[in-house]
N, C-alpha and C positions, 0 to 999 in steps of 0.2 A: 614542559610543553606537551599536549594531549596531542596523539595521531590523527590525523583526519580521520572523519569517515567517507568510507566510500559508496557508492552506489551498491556496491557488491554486497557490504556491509550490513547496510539496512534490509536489501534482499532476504541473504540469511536470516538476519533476525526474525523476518516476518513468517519465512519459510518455517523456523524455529518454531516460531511462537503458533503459529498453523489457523489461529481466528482471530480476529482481529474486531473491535466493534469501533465504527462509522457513524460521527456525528454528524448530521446535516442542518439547516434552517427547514425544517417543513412548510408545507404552502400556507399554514395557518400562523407562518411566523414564531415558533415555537421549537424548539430542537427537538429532536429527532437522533434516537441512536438505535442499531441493528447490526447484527454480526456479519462482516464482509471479510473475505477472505483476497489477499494480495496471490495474484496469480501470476505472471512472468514480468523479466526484464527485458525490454528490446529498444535499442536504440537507445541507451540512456535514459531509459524512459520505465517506471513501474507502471503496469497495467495492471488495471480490475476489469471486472467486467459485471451486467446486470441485465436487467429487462427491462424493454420500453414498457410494460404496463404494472411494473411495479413504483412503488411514492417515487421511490430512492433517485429514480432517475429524471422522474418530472421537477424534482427538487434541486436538482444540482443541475438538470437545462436551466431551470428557473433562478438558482445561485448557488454556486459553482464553486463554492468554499467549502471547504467539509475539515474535521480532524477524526485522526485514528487512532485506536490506540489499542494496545495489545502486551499480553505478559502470559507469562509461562511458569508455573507455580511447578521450583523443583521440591523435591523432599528437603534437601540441604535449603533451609528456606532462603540463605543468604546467597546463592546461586542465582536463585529467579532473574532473572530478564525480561526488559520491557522496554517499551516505545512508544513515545505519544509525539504525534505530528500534526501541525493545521500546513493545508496545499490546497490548489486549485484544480478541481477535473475539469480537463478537456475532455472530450467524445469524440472518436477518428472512426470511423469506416475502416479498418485496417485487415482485410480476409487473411492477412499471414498472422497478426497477431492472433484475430480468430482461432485459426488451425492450433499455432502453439500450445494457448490458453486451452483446446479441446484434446490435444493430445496430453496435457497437465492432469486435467480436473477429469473423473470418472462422472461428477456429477456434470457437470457443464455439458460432455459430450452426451450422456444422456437425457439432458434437458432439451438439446437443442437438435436431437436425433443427426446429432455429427454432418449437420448443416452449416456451414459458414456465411449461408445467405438469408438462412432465419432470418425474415425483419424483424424478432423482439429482441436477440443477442444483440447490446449494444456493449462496446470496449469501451473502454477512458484508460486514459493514463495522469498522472500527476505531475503538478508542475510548481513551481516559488515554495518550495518544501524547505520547514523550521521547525525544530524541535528539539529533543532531548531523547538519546537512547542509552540503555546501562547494560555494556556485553557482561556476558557471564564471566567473570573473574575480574572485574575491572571497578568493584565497589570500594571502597573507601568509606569509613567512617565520617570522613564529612563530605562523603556524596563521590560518588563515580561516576555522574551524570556525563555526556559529550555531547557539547549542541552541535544542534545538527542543521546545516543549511545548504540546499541546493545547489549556491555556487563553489561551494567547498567540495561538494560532492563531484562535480560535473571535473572540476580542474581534477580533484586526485584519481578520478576514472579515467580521465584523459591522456594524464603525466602515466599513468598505470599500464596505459596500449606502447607505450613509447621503449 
């Protein structure tokens, strides 16, 4: 029996892994992929973050499915870890996610001259997340893979505060 993953879990890895590339449906119907980087946890909840006048976000107002995915090429090439996930972005108004995410990212808070009311900073966070991630040590010859799903997640983070 393979250990849950935890929201904590996937955090790390993305933290790990440091870029991540974001598939979208583009408005011409066509996918669309570009490097997004996963920025905090809050509430259960992963948050990214983007700009109203970039595609990225007209695309996910417009359909709201994306997948990620992300790996980490070690030297020990059997080490490497990786993530690949399809979820659904919401978009929240959240000024304390804001702050966090600006206290995280050097770029962010530069971008956004350390405004939380910037109107192009827009947040999302992720939601009905499935997938498959492979921690560092946890490969196997016939695959190390651990899927990975939302309510799995939510329950072991939960049982986790207890």
């Amino acid at each position: 029996m393979t250990d849950k993953i935890t929201l904590e879990d996937v955090a790390r890895q993305l933290d790990n892994i440091g870029l991540q590339f974001m598939a979208t449906i583009g408005l011409d119907g066509k996918p669309k992929v570009r490097p997004m980087q996963y920025m905090v946890t809050y509430e259960n909840k992963l948050w990214f973050c983007t700009n109203s006048k970039k595609e990225v976000y007209a695309e996910l107002t417009a359909n709201p499915y994306l997948e990620l995915c992300g790996s980490k090429l070690e030297t020990d090439e059997i080490k490497t870890s990786w993530i690949r996930f399809s979820a659904e972005a919401v978009f929240a108004d959240d000024l304390h996610v804001k702050e966090l995410i600006m206290k995280k990212s050097k770029i962010v808070y530069e971008l956004y001259k350390d405004d939380i009311n910037n109107p192009i900073f827009k947040v999302f966070y992720i939601k009905n997340l499935k997938g498959v991630m492979d921690k560092p040590g946890s490969r196997q010859r016939t695959g190390g893979e651990q899927q990975l799903q939302q309510t799995d997640i939510i329950r072991a983070v939960t049982r986790n505060k207890d």
